[in-house]
C-alpha positions in Angstrom: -3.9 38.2 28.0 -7.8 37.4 28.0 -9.5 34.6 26.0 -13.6 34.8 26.0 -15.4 31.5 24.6 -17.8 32.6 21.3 -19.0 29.5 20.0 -19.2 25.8 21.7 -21.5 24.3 19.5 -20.9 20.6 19.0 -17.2 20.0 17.6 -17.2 23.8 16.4 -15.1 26.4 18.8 -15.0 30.3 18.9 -12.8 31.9 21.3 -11.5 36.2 21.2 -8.2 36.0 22.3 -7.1 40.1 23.5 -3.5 41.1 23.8 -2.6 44.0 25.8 -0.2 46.7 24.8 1.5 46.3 27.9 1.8 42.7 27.4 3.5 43.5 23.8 5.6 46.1 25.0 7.2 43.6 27.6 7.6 41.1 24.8 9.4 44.0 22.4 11.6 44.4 25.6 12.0 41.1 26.2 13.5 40.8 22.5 15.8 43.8 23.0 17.0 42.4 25.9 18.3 39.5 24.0 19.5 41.0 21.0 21.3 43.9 23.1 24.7 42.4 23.9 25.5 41.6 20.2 24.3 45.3 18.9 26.9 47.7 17.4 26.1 51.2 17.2 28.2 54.2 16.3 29.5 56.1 19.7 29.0 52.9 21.5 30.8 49.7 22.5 29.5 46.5 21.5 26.4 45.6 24.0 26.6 48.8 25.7 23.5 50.6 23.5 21.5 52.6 25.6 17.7 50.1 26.0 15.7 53.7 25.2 18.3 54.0 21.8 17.7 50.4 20.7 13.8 50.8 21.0 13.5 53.7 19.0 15.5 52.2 16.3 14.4 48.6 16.1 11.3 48.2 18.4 8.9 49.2 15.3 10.3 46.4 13.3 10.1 44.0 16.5 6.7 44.8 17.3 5.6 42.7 14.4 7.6 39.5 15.5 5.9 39.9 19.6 2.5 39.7 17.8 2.7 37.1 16.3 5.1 35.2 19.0 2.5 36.6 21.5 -0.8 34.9 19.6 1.0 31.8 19.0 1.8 31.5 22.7 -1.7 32.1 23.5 -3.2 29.7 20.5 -0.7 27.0 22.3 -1.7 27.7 26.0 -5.4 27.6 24.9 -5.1 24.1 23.3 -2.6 22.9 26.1 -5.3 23.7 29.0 -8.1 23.0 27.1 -7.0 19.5 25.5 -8.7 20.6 22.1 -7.1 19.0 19.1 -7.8 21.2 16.0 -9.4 19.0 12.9 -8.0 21.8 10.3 -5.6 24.4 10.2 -7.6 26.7 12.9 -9.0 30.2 11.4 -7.2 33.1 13.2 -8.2 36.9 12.1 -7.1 40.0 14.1 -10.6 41.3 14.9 -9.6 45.4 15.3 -8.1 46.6 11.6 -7.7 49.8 12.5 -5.3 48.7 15.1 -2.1 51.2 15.9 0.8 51.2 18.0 0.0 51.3 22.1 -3.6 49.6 21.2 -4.7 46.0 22.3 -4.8 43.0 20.1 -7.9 41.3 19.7 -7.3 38.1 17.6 -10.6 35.7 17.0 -9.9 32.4 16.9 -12.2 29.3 15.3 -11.7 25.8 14.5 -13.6 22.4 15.0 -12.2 20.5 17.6 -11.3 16.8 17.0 -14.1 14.9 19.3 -13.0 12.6 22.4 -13.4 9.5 21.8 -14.1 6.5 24.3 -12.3 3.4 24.2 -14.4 1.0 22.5 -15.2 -2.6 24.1 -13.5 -5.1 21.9 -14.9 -8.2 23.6 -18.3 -7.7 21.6 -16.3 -8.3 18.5 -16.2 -12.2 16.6 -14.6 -12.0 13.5 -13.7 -15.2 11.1 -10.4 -15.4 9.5 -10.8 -17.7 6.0 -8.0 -20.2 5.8 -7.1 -21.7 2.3 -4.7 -24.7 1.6 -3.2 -25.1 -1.6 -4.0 -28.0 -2.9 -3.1 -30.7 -5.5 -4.8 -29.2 -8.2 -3.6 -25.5 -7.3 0.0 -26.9 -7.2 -0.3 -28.6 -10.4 -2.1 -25.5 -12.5 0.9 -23.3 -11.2 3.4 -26.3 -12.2 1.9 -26.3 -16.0 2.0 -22.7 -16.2 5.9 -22.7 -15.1 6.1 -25.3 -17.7 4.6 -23.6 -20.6 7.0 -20.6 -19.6 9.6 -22.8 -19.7 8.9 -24.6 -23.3 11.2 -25.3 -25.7 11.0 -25.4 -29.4 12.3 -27.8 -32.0 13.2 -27.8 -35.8 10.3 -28.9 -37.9 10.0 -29.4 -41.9 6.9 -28.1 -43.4 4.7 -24.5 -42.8 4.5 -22.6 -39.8 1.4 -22.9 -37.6 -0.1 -21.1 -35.2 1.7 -21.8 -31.9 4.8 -22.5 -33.6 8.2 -20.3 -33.7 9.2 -18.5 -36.2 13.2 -17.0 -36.2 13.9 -14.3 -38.6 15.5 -11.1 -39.4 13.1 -8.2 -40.7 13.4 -4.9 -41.5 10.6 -2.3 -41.2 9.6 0.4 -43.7 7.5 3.2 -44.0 6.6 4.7 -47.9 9.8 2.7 -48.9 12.0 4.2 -46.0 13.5 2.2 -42.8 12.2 3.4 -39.6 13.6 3.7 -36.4 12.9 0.6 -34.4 11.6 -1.4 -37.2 14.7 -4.0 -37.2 15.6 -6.9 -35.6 17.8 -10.0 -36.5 17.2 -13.6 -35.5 14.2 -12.3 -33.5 11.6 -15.7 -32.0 8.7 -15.0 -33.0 5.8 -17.8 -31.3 2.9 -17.1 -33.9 -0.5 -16.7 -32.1 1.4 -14.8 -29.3 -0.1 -11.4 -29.8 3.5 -9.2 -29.3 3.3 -7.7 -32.6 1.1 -5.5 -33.8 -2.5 -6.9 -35.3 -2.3 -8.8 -38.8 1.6 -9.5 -38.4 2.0 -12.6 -37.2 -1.4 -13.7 -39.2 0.7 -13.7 -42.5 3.4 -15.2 -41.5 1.5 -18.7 -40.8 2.4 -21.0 -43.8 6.3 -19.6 -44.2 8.8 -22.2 -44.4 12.5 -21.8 -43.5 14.6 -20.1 -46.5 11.4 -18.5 -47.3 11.5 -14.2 -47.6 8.0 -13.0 -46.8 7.1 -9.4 -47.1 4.7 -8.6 -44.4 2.1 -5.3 -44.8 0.3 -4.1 -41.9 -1.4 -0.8 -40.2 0.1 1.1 -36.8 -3.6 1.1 -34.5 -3.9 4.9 -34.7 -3.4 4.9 -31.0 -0.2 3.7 -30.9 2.4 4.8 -28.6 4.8 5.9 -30.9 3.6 8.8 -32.5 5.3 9.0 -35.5 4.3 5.1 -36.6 -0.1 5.6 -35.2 -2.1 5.2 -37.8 0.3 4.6 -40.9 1.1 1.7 -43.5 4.3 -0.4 -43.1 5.9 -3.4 -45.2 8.4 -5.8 -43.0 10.6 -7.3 -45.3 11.1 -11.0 -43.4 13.4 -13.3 -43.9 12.9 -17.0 -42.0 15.7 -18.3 -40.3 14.1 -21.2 -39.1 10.6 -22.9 -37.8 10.2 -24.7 -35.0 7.1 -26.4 -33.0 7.0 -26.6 -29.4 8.2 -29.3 -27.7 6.2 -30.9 -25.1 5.9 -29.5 -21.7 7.1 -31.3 -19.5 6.9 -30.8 -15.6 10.4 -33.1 -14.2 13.6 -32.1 -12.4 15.0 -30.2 -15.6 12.0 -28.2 -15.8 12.3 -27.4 -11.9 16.8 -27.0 -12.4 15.2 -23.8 -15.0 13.8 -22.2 -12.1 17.0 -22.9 -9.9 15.8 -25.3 -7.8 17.1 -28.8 -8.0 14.1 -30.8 -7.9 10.4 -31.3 -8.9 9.8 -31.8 -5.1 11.3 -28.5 -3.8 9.7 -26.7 -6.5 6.6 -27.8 -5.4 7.3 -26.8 -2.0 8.0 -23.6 -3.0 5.2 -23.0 -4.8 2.8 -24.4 -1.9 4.4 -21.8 0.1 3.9 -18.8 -2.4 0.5 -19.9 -2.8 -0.4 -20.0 0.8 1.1 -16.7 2.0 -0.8 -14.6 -1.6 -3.9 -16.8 0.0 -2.8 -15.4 3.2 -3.1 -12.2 1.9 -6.2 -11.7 0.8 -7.9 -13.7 3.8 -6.3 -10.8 5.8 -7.5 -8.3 3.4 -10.8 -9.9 3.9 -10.6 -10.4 8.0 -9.3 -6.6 8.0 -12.4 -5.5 5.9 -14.5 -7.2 8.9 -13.3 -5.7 11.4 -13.7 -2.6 10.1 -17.4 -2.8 9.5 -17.4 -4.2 12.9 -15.9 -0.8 14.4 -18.3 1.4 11.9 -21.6 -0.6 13.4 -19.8 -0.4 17.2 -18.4 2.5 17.6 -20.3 6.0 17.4 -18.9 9.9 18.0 -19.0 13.3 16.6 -17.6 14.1 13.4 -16.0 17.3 12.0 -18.0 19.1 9.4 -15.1 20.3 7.8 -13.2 16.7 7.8 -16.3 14.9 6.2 -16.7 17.6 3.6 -13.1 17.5 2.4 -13.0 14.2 2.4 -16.7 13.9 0.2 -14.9 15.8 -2.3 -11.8 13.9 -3.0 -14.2 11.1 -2.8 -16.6 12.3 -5.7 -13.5 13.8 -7.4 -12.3 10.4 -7.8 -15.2 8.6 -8.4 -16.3 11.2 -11.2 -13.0 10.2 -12.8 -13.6 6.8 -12.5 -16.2 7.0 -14.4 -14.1 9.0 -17.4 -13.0 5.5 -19.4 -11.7 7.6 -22.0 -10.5 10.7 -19.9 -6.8 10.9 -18.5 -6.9 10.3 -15.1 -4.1 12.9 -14.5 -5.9 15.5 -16.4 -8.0 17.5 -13.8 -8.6 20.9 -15.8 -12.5 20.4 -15.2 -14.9 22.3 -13.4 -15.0 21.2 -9.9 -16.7 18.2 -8.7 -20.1 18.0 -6.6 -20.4 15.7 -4.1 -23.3 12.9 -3.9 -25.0 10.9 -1.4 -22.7 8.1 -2.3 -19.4 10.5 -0.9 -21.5 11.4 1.7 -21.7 8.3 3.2 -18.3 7.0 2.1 -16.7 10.2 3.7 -18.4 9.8 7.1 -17.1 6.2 7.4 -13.7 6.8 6.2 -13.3 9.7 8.5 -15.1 8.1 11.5 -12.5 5.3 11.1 -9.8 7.1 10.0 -9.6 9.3 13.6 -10.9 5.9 16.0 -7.8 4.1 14.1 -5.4 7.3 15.0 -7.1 7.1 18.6 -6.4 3.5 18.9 -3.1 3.8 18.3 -2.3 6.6 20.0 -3.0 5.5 23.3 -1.6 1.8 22.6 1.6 4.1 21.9 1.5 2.3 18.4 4.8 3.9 16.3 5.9 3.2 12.9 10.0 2.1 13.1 12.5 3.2 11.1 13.4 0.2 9.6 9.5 -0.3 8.5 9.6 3.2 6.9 13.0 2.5 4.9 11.2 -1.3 3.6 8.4 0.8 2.2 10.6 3.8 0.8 12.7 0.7 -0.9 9.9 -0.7 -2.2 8.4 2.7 -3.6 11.8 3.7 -5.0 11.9 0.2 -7.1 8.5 1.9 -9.3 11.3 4.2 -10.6 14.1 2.0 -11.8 16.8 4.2 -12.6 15.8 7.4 -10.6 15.7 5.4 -7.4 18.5 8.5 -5.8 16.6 11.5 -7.0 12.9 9.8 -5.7 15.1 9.3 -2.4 16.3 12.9 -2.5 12.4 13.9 -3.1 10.8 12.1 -0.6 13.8 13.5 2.0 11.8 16.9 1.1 8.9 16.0 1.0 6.7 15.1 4.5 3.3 14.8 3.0 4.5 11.8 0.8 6.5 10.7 3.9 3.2 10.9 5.4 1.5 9.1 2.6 4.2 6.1 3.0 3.9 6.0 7.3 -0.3 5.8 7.2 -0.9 2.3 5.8 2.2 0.8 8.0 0.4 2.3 11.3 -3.3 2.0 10.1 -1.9 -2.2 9.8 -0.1 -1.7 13.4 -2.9 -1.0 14.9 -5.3 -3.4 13.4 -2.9 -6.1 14.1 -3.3 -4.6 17.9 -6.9 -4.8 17.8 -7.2 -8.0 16.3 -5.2 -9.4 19.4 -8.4 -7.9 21.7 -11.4 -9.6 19.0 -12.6 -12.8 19.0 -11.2 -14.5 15.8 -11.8 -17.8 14.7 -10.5 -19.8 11.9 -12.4 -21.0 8.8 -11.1 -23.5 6.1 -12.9 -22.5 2.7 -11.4 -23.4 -1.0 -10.2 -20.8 -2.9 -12.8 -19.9 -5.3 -15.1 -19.2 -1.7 -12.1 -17.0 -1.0 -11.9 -15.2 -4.4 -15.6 -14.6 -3.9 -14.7 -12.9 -0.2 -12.3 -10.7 -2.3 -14.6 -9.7 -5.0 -16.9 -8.7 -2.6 -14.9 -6.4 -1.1 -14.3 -4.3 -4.4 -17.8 -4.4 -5.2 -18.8 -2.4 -2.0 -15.4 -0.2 -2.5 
């Protein structure tokens, strides 16, 4: 077996890889060999078929399967001694068509090669981590918004106004006929809520309790149900009863409602929730730095055919991003040129992408079981009620196993990196922090 270098040209890699026909002959033998001893043939035991018999009569159909076993043994020897790491699915093309039995095999192989890259210096690296405290006034805005959740109603005489609760039955029609869905007994209705459709609850400020009111209003022609978009209905009401709320009030009995048994744990609680979400977007934030810190650090070769890909999907999704009125699953269009914008996304998305993959493996970063069953759990819980058949999917499917494993390992390994930086804490309130955050998904 021969391989001759054709191309060396930055990441991109040419190589003739030529098979002899002795060298596929052995490997046809080498198969007959194995397959002999369990080879029945009629006027001979089991195993005992002459070699010269069994290559007449099965070393045409080998011959196929000792190609391609012998140019995937070279393909892997090449990359072993070389080191290359292919960026793509190489190109392979046997070079000689007219190729018969007892000729060489000359195969041409191409690919880019992933690029070697250096282990950057970390030390160079100062990064601020943003630090929020929830404070008083956070506390007390989440306790009145637990407290309007938790308001109650009482009985009142007089009209219904907005803000108040109306109970009633109602029954829905549609050119004098019930519709499906269009009923409901004792339903709470708080007028000024928006849960029914536009002009509902409007007319039924001013009921009284006793009162029948018959209600007329228009399905929005883009309604979900398509049978009810765009038509007239009547909703024959009847009020149960009216009620105005009562006033919120944030105590022990509002904090028992949320199973707690006091104001004071509650508030604990909700210190706590508000500091880790606070948490959360300083890391976002502090993760965001340090990759702009790597981008302006770190510099290597990049494969063509990575960057290219990767410009596409970019301006594919950008283009529909720009679609406010187009499906975004709908991709029957003609396909999508790239920009300058994708351009330069792509190149620091894939310049990143491989240092990350780098990074981690040589700090032998791995993603653990029990990491990968928290985020299939997770995923599975966005299908309530098909949770075993997603499970029996994604037990199928690698590339979505893939697609959950990336963001666990790309986080491994910034944590590891972040260990190596310079990082140094900064107290800011939360509206500087909400700033930090908007900023980020204004430069995407």
């Amino acid at each position: 077996m021969q391989v001759t270098e054709t191309l060396n040209e930055g990441l991109k890699r040419g190589y003739t890889i030529t098979v002899t026909a002795d060298e596929l002959a052995a490997k046809v033998d080498e198969k007959l060999v194995e397959a002999q001893p369990e080879i029945e043939m009629k006027g001979f035991r089991k195993g005992k078929v002459p070699m010269a018999l069994l290559k007449k009569q099965f070393g045409p159909r080998l011959l196929g399967e000792a190609m391609q076993d012998a140019v995937d043994g070279a393909m892997n020897k090449h990359f072993e001694d070389s080191g290359d790491r292919p960026a793509l699915q190489p190109e392979v093309k046997m070079t000689n068509e007219d190729w018969k039995e007892g000729d060489d095999v000359v195969i041409s192989l191409n690919y880019e090669a992933l690029p070697t890259i250096d282990a950057p210096d970390f030390s160079g690296i100062a990064l601020e981590k943003l630090v929020v405290k929830a404070d008083d006034a956070a506390v007390q805005e989440a306790l009145e918004n637990l407290a309007k959740n938790a308001q109650t109603f009482d009985d009142k005489d007089g009209a219904a106004e907005d803000g108040d609760q109306v109970t009633m039955d109602f029954l829905g029609k549609i050119d004098g006929e019930p519709f499906d869905g269009g009923a409901a007994e004792d339903f709470p209705l708080v007028l000024g809520s928006g849960q029914f459709i536009p002009g509902f609850e409007e007319q039924l400020v001013g009921v009284t309790a006793g009162e029948e009111k018959t209600v007329t209003v228009n399905f929005p022609d883009d309604y979900g149900a398509e049978h009810l978009a765009g038509k007239e209905a009547t909703f024959d009401c009847t009020i149960k009863a009216v009620k105005a709320p009562g006033e919120a009030k944030i105590d022990d009995d509002m904090a028992k409602q949320f199973g707690v048994e006091d104001l004071e744990t509650l508030k604990t609680q909700i210190t706590e929730r508000l500091e880790a979400e606070y948490g959360q977007a300083a890391r976002a934030v502090l993760k965001r730095g340090l990759l702009d810190a790597l981008d302006a650090h770190v510099n290597f070769d990049l494969p063509p055919s990575l960057v290219e890909a990767e410009s596409k999907q970019i301006a594919h999704q950008l283009w529909h991003d720009a679609q406010e009125d187009r499906d975004p699953n709908d991709h029957d269009h003609p396909e999508i040129a790239t920009t300058e914008e994708s351009d330069k996304f792509a190149v620091r998305r894939v310049k990143l992408g491989l240092l990350l993959a780098d990074i981690g493996q040589k700090a032998e970063v791995t993603v653990t079981e029990q990491e990968m069953t928290q985020a299939v759990i997770a995923q599975a819980r966005q299908y309530p009620g098909q949770e075993r058949q997603f499970f029996e999917f994604l037990q199928k499917n690698q590339q979505m196993q893939q697609q959950l494993r990336a963001p666990i390992f790309e986080d491994k390994v910034v944590d590891h990196i972040l260990e190596q930086v310079s990082v140094t804490e900064k107290e800011v309130s939360k509206d500087d922090l909400q700033k930090a955050v908007e900023a980020l998904e204004d430069e995407g």
